[in-house]
Structure formats: C-alpha cells, structure tokens
C-alpha positions as a Markdown table, in Angstrom:
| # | Residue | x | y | z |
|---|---|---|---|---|
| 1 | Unk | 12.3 | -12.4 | -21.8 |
| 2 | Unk | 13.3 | -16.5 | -22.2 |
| 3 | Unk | 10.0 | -17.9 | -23.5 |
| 4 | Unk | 8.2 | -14.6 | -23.7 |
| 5 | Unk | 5.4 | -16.6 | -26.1 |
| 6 | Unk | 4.6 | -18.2 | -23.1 |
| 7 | Unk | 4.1 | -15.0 | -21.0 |
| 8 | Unk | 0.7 | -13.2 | -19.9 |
| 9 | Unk | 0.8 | -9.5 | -20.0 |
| 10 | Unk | -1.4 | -8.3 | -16.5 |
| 11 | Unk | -1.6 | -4.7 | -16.0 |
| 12 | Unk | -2.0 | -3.7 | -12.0 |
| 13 | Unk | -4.0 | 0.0 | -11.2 |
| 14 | Unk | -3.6 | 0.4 | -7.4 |
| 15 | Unk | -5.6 | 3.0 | -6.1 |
| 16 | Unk | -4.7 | 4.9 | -3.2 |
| 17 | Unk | -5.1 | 7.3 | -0.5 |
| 18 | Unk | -2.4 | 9.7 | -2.6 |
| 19 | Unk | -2.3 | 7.9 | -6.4 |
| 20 | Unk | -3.9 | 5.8 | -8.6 |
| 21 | Unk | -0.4 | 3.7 | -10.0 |
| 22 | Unk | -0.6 | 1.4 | -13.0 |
| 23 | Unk | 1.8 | -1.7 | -13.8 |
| 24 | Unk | 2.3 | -3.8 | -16.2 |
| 25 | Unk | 4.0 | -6.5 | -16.3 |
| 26 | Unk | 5.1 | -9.9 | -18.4 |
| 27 | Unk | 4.2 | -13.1 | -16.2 |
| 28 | Unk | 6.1 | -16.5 | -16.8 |
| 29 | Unk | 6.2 | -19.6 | -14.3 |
| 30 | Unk | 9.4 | -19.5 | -12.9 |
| 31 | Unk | 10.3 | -16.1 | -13.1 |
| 32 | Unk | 9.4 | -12.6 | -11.3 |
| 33 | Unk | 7.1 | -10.1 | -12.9 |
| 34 | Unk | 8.9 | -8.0 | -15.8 |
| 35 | Unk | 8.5 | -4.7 | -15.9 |
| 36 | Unk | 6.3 | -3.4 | -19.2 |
| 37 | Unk | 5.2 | 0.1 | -18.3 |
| 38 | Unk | 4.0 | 1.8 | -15.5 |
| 39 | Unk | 1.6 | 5.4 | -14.9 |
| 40 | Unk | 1.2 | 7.1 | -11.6 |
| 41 | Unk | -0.9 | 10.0 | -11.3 |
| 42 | Unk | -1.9 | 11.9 | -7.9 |
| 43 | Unk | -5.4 | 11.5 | -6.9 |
| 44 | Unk | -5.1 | 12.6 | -3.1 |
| 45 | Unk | -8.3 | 11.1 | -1.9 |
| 46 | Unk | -7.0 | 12.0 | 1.8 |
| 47 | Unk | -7.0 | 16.1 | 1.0 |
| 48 | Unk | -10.5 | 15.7 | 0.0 |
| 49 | Unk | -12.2 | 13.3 | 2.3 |
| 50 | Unk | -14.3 | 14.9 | 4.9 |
| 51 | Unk | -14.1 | 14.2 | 8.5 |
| 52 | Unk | -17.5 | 11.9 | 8.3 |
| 53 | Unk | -15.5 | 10.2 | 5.3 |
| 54 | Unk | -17.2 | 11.4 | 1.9 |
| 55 | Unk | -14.8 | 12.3 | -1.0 |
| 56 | Unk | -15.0 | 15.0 | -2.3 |
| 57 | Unk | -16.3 | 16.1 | -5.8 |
| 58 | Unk | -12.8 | 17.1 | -7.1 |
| 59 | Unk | -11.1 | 14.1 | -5.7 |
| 60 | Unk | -13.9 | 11.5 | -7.3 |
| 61 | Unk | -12.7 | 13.6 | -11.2 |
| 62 | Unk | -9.3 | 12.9 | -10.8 |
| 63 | Unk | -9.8 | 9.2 | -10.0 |
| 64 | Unk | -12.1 | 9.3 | -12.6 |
| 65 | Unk | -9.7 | 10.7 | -15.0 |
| 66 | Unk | -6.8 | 8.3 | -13.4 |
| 67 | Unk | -8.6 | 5.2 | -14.1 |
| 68 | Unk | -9.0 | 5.9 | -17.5 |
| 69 | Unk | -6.1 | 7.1 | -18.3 |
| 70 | Unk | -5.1 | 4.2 | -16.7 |
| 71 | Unk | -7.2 | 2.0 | -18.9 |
| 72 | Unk | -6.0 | 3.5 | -22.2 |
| 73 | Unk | -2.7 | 2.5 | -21.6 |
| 74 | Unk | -3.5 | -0.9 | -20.1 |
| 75 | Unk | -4.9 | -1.2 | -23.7 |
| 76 | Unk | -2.2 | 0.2 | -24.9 |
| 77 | Unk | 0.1 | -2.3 | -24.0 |
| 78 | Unk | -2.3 | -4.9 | -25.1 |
| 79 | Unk | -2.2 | -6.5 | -22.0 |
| 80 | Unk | -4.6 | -9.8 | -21.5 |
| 81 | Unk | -6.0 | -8.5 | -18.0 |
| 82 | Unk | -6.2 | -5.3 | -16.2 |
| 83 | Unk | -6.7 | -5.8 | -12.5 |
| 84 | Unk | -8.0 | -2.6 | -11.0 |
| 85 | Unk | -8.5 | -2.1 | -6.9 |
| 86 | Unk | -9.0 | 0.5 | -5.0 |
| 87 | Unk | -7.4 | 0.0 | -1.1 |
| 88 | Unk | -9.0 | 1.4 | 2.4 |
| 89 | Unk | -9.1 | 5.3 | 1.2 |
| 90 | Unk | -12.4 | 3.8 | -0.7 |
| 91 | Unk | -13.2 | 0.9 | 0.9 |
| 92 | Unk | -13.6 | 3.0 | 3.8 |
| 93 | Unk | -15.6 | 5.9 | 2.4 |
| 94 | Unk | -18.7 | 6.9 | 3.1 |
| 95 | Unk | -19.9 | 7.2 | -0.6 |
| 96 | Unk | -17.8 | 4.1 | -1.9 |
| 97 | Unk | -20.7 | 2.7 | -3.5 |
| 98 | Unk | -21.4 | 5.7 | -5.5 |
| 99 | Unk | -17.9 | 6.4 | -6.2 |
| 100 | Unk | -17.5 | 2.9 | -8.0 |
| 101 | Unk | -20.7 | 3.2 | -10.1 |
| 102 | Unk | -19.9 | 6.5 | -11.7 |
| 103 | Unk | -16.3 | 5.1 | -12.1 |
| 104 | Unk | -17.4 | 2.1 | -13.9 |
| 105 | Unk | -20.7 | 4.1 | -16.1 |
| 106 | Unk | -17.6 | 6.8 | -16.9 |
| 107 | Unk | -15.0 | 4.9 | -17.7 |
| 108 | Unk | -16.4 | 1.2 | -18.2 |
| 109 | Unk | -13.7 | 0.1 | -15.8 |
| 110 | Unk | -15.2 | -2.0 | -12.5 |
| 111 | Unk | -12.9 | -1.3 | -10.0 |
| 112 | Unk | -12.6 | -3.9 | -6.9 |
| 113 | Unk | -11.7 | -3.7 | -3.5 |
| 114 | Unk | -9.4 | -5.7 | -1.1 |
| 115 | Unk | -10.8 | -6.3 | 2.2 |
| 116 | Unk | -7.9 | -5.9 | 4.7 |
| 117 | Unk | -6.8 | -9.6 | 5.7 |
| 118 | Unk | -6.7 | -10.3 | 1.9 |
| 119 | Unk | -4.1 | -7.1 | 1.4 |
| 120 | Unk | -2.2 | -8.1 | 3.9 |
| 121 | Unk | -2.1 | -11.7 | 2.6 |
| 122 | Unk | -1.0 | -10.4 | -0.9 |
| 123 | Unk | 1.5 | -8.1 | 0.7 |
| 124 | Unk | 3.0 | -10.9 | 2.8 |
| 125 | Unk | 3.2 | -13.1 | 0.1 |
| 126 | Unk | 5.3 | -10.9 | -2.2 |
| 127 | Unk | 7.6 | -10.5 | 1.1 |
| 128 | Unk | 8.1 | -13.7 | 1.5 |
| 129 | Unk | 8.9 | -14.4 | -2.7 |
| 130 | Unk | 11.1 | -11.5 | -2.9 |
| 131 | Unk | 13.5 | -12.4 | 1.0 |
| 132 | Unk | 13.1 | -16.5 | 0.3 |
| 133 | Unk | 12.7 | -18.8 | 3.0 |
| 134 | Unk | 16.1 | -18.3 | 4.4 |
| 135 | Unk | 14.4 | -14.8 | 6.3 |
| 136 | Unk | 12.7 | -17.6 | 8.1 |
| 137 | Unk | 9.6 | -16.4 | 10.3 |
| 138 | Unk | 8.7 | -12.4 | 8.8 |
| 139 | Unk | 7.1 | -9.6 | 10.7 |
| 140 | Unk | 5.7 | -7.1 | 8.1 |
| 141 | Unk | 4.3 | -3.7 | 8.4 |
| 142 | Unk | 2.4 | -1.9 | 6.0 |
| 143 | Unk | 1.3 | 2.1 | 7.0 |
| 144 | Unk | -1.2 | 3.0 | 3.8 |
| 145 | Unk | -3.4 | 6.1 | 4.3 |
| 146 | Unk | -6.0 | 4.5 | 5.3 |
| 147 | Unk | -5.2 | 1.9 | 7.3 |
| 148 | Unk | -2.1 | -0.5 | 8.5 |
| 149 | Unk | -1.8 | -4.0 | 8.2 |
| 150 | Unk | 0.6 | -5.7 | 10.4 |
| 151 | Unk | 0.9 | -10.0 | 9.3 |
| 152 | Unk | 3.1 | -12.7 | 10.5 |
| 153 | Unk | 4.1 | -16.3 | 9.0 |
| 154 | Unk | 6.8 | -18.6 | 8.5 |
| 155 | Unk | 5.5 | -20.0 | 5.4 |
| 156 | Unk | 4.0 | -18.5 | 1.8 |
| 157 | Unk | 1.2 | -16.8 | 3.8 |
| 158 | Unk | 0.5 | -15.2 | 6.9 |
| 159 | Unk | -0.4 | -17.2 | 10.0 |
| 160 | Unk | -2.2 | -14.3 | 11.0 |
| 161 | Unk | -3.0 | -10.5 | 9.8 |
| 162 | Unk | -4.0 | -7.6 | 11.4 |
| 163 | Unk | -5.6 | -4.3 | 9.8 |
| 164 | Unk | -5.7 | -1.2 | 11.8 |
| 165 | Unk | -7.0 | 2.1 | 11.3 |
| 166 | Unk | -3.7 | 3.9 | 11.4 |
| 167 | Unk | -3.4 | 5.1 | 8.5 |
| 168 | Unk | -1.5 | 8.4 | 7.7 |
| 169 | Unk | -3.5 | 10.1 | 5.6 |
| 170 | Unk | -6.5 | 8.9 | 8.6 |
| 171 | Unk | -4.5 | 10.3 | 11.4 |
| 172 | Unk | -4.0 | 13.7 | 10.0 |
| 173 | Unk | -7.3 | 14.4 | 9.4 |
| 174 | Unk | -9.0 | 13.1 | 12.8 |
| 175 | Unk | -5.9 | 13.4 | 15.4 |
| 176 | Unk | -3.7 | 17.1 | 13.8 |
| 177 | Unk | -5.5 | 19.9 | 13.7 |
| 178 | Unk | -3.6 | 22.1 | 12.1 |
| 179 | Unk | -0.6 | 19.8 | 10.4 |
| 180 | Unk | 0.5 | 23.3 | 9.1 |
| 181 | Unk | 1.8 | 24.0 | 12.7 |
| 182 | Unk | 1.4 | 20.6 | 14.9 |
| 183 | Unk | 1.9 | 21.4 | 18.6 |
| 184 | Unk | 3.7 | 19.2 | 21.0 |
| 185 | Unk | 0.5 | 18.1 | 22.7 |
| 186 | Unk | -1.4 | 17.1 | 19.7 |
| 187 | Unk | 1.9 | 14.8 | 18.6 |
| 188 | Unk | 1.6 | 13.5 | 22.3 |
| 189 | Unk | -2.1 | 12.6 | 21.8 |
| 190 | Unk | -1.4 | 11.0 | 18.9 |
| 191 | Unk | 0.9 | 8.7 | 19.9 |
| 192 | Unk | -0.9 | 7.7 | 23.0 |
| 193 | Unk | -3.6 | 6.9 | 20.4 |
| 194 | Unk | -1.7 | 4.9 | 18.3 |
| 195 | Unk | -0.2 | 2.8 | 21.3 |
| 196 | Unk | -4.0 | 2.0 | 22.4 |
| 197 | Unk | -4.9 | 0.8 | 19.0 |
| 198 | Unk | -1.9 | -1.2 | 18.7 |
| 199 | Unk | -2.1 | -3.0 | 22.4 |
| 200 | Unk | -5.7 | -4.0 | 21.7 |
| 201 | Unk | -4.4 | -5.6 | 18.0 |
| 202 | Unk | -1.4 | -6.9 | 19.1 |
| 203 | Unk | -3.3 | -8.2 | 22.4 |
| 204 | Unk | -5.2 | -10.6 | 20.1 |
| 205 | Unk | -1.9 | -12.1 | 18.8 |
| 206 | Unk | -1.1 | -15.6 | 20.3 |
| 207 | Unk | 2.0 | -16.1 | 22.3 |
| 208 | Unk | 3.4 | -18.5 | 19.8 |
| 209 | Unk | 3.3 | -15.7 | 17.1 |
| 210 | Unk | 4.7 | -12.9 | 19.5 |
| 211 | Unk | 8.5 | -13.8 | 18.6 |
| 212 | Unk | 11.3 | -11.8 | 18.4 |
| 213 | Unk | 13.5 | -13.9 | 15.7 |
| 214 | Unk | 11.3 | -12.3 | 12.9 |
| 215 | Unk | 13.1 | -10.8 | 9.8 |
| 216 | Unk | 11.4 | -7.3 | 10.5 |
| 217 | Unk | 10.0 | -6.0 | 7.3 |
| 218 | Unk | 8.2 | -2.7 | 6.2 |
| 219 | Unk | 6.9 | -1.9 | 3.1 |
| 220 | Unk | 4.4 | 1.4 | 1.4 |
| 221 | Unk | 5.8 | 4.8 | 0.6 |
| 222 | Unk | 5.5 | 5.6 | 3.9 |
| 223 | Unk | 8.1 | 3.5 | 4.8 |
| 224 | Unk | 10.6 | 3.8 | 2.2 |
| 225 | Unk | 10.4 | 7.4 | 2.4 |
| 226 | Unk | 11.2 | 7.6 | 6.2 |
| 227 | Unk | 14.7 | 5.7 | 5.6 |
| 228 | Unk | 15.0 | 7.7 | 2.6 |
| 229 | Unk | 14.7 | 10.6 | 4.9 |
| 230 | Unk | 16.7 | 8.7 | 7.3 |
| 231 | Unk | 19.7 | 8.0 | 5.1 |
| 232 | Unk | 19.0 | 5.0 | 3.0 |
| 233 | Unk | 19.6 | 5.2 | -0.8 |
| 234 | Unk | 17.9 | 6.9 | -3.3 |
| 235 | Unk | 15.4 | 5.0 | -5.7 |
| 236 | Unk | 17.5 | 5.3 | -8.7 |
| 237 | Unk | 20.3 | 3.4 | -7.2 |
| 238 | Unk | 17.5 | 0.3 | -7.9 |
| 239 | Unk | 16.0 | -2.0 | -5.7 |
| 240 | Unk | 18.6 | -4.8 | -5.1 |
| 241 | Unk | 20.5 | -2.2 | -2.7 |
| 242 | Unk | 19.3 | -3.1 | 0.9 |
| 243 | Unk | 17.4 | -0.5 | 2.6 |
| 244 | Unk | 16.6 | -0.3 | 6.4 |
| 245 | Unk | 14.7 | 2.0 | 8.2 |
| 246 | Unk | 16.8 | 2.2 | 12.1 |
| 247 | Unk | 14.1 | 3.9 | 14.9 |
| 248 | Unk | 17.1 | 5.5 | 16.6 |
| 249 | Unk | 17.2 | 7.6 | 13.3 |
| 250 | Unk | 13.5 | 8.0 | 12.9 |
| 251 | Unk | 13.2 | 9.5 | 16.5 |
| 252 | Unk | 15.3 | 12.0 | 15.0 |
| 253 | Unk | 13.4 | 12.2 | 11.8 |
| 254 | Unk | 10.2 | 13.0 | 14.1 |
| 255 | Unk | 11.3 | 15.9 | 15.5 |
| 256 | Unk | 12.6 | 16.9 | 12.5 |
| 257 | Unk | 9.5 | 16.9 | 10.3 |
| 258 | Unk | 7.8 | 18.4 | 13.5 |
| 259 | Unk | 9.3 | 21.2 | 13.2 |
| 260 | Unk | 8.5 | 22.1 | 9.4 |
| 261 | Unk | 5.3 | 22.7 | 7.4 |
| 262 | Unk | 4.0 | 20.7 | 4.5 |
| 263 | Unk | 6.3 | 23.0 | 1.9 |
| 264 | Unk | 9.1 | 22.6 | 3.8 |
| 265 | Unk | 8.9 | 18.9 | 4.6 |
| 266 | Unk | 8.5 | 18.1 | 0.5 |
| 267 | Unk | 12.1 | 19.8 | 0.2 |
| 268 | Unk | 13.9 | 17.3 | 2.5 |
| 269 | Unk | 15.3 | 14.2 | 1.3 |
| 270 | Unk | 13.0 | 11.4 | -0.1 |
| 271 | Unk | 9.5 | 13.0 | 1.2 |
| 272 | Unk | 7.2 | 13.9 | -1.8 |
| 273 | Unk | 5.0 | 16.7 | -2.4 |
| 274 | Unk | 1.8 | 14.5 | -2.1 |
| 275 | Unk | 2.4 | 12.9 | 1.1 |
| 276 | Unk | 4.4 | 16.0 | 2.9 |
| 277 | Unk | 1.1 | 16.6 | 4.6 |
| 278 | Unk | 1.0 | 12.9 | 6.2 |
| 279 | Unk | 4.2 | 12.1 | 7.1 |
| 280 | Unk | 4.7 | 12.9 | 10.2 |
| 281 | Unk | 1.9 | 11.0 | 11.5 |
| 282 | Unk | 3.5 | 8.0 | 9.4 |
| 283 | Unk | 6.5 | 8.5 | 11.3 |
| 284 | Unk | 5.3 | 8.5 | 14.5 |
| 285 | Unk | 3.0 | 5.0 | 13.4 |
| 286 | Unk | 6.3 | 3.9 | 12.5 |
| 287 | Unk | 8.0 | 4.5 | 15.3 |
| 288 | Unk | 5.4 | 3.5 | 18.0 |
| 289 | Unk | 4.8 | 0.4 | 15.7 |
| 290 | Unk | 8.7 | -0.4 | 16.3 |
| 291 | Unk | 8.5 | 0.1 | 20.3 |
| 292 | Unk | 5.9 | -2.0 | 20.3 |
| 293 | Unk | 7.8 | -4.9 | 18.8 |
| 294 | Unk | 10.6 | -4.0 | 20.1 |
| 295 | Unk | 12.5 | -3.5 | 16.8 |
| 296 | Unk | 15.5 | -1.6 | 16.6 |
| 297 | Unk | 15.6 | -2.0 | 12.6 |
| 298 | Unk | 13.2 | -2.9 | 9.9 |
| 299 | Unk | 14.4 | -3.8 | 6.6 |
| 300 | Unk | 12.2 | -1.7 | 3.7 |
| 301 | Unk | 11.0 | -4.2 | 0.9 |
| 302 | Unk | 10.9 | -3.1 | -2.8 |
| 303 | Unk | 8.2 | -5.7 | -3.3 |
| 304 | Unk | 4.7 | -4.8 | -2.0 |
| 305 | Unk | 1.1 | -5.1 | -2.8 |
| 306 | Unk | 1.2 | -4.9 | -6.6 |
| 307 | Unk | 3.4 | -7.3 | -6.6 |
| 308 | Unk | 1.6 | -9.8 | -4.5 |
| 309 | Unk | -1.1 | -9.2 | -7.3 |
| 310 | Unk | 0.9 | -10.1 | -9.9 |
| 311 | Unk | 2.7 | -13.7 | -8.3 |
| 312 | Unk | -1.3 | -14.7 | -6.9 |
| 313 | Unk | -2.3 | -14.3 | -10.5 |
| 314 | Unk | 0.4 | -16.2 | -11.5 |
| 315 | Unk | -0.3 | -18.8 | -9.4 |
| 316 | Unk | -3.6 | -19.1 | -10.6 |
| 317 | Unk | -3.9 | -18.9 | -14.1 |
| 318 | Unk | -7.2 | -18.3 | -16.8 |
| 319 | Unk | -9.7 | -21.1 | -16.1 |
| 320 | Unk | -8.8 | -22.2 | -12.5 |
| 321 | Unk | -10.7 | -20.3 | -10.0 |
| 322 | Unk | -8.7 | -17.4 | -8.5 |
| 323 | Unk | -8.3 | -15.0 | -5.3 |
| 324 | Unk | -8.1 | -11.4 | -6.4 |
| 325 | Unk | -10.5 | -9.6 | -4.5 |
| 326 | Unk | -12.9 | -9.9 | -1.3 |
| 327 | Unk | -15.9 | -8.4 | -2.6 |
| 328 | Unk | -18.2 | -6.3 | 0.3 |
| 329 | Unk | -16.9 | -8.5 | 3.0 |
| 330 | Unk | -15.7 | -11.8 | 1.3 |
| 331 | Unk | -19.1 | -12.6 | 0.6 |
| 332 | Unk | -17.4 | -14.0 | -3.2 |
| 333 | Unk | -14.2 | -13.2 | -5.0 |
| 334 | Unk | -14.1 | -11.0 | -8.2 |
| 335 | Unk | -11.5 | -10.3 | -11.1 |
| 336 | Unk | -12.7 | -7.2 | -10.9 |
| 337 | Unk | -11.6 | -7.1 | -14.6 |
| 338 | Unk | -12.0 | -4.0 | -16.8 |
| 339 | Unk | -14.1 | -3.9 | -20.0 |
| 340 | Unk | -12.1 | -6.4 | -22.8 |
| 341 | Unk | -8.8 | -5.9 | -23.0 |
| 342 | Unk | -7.9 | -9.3 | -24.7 |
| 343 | Unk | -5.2 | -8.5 | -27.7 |
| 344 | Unk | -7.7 | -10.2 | -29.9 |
| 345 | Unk | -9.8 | -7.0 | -28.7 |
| 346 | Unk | -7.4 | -4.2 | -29.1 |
C-alpha cells in the first residue's frame, strides 16, 4: 500500500444474530480500507434466544469463544485498535448486560453496542463512499436478524433513519411456528405484519423525503443472498460486479424457499447453512419492503456496516473525539476498545 508507514491497522469484530466476523484492515487518508485479514465464526444467537429474549447458555460460549478468538488474531495482526460491537441480537436481549460482563471478565475484551440510528448512519455512510455522489439521493435497506434499518439522504449521512423490528432471525421465532413446514396462512400473517410495521415507520417519513428518484440500495447477507438466489453473481467473481436484487424474481424466490425445509433451502444457490432457517422471512421483509417503496430493483452493496466503521474511524483519528458507539441509549460514546493491542504491546 502507497505510504503504508502512514497507515493505521483497525481490526472490526461484528457480532451478529448468525456470526461474530473480524476485519482487519490498513487505513490511509485518501484511500479505502485494505483488506489485512478477516475470521468469521457462527455464533447463531437467533437458534438460541428464547421467545422472552434470553440467550441461551450454549450460544453465550460460542460468542465467548468468537470474541477471543477474535481477539488473538486482532493481536495477531498487531493491529493499533480493535473495535468490537455487538448489533440488535444483543442489544435487544434480555440478559445483554450479563452477557457483556462475562464477555469482558472472560476474555478482557469490552464489547459495545450500536444503538440503531447510529448503525444506520454508519451503514449509510459507507453507501454513499462506495456509489459517490453521482447516485444522488440513496434509499438503503438493511434486514439484520434483529432488526431493519431503512435511512435516506442526499449527502454523507442520512437525513433520516429508521430501525424496525423486522429482523429475520426475529420474525422466525415470534411470527413461524414451525419454519420446518411453514403453512400458507402463517406466511400470510406475516406479511400483513410486516406491512403494519412498515406503514407506521414509513408514516413518520416527511413528504419531502418520500421520493422516488432514490438510487435504491440493499445491503446484509440477507440481501445479497436473495439475488444470489435470484441469479446475481457468485462472491468469488469480487465485488466490483454489479449486483441487483429485482422483486419480480424474489416473488418467485418466495415460493420457492416456501416450499423447502431448512436442509433443503442451504442446498440452493447462495443461501448458507446458518441462515437457511431465516430466510424466508428475509425474503418476504424484502419483498414487502420493496412494495412499499415501490421499487422494482434494488442494487446489493458490497460495502456495509463494517465498513462504515472503518471510513468513521478514519475520519476521526487518535486524539480527536470520535463516534463509535451509542452507549445504553446515547447517553455518551465509547471506543469500546479491547484490552491493549498497541504494537508497542504485542
């Protein structure tokens, strides 16, 4: 990398409703994050999260275990920070609290949390750095496990941001019984539950922000693996190959994945093993998310969260006061930082 001596090393663990996923990457004004290393492990918080919202015992050991494995390699890579936060499939839980302290006395690690408006922020900004100002106004939509975030802006951030709780991982658990065998009237319930949700959200949106000249953009797993699913290219053909996800196609993809069980959903094209269980109440977010909008296409960004991470810190460097994360309601921001990780400590 062109002036590498000049470039801080930040390492990224996202924590999830389905994995805890580590990146590392060089920093340098005037360039995009470069890629250093990365470590995914599955965690599957949703599996194990009770319908009153405590995690479970075996889910809390492998996030645990993630973190520090996590950690180790952060260290590892002798990277200057490690920026750890955990997204709504903790924020939300019952026993978050509890989960974070035996996190932190296990592993030394002091993992944050977003509060919603500040993930979509982060999301929308790595949007808008990675489509440039010629997209003009964005419309981005962001289906996690938890929750979805839906923000809108024509400038570095969002004008406004939404978070919803329609998340995937969510809506399997409280709205499909049995997602083993998911009956016509439960995927009918559903989405007349997800359009209710959605008026009352986007009812709040001002007229001037309801426009239909947006650059339409989606980004989380759940997204790219519904146009995977729907015909888009595979990962390994890189991410400078557009991708769009068209809702003419994902009606299809609904009845589809309707029609199969977990197993057999994780053998079609682009849908993992881990979020098999999920996806069909993804799609049909997806796809009532679209209606609502009125979008026939979305385009599927590479860029997402981490990433939005990585350009905020950029933008604030050591020594100025920075946003990272909205502690228990925004009462202060926190790095959130793990134990020393300096070089000079490794």
């Amino acid at each position: 990398m062109k002036g590498s001596h000049l470039a801080m090393r930040l390492a990224v663990l996202d924590i999830g409703s389905n994995t805890a996923h580590l990146r590392v990457a060089d920093l340098m004004p005037g360039y995009p994050p470069q890629p250093v290393a990365t470590l995914k492990r599955p965690i599957r918080l949703s599996e194990d999260t009770d319908r009153e919202g405590f995690i479970g015992r075996s889910a809390i050991d492998r996030l645990t275990a993630a973190v520090s494995e996590a950690a180790a390699v952060a260290a590892r890579h002798r990277v200057h920070e490690l920026v750890p936060f955990a997204t709504s499939a903790v924020r939300d839980a019952a026993n978050r609290d509890p989960i974070l302290a035996e996190i932190q006395a296990a592993t030394g690690v002091h993992v944050g949390y977003l509060d919603a408006e500040e993930e979509a922020r982060l999301t929308f900004l790595a949007v808008r750095q990675w489509y440039g100002w010629s997209a003009g106004p964005i419309l981005l939509a962001d289906i996690g496990g938890g929750s979805m975030e839906i923000a809108y802006g024509t400038g570095e951030n969002p004008d406004l941001a939404l978070s919803l709780p329609l998340g995937a991982g969510r809506l399997t658990r409280h709205r499909l019984p049995d997602p083993d065998n998911v009956k016509k009237k439960h995927r009918r319930q559903l989405r007349e539950h997800v359009e209710s949700v959605l008026a009352k959200g986007i009812g709040e949106i001002p007229a001037r922000h309801r426009v239909h000249h947006a650059t339409a953009v989606a980004t989380s797993k759940t997204f790219y693996q519904l146009a995977r699913l729907c015909g888009a290219p595979k990962a390994k053909t890189g991410p400078y190959i557009s991708r769009t996800l068209r809702r003419d196609d994902l009606r299809g993809a609904i009845k589809l994945l309707a029609g199969k069980t977990p197993g057999q959903r994780a053998q079609l094209p682009g849908v993992s093993a881990a979020r098999a269980r999920q996806v069909l109440a993804g799609a049909i977010v997806a796809d009532t998310t679209m209606a609502a909008f009125d979008l026939a296409c979305v385009r599927i960004c590479p860029w997402a969260l981490r990433e939005g991470i990585l350009l905020d810190r950029l933008r604030h460097p050591a020594g100025q006061a920075r946003r990272l994360f909205a502690i228990q309601g925004g009462t202060a921001y926190s790095e959130g930082s793990a134990p020393d990780l300096s070089p000079a400590a490794t």
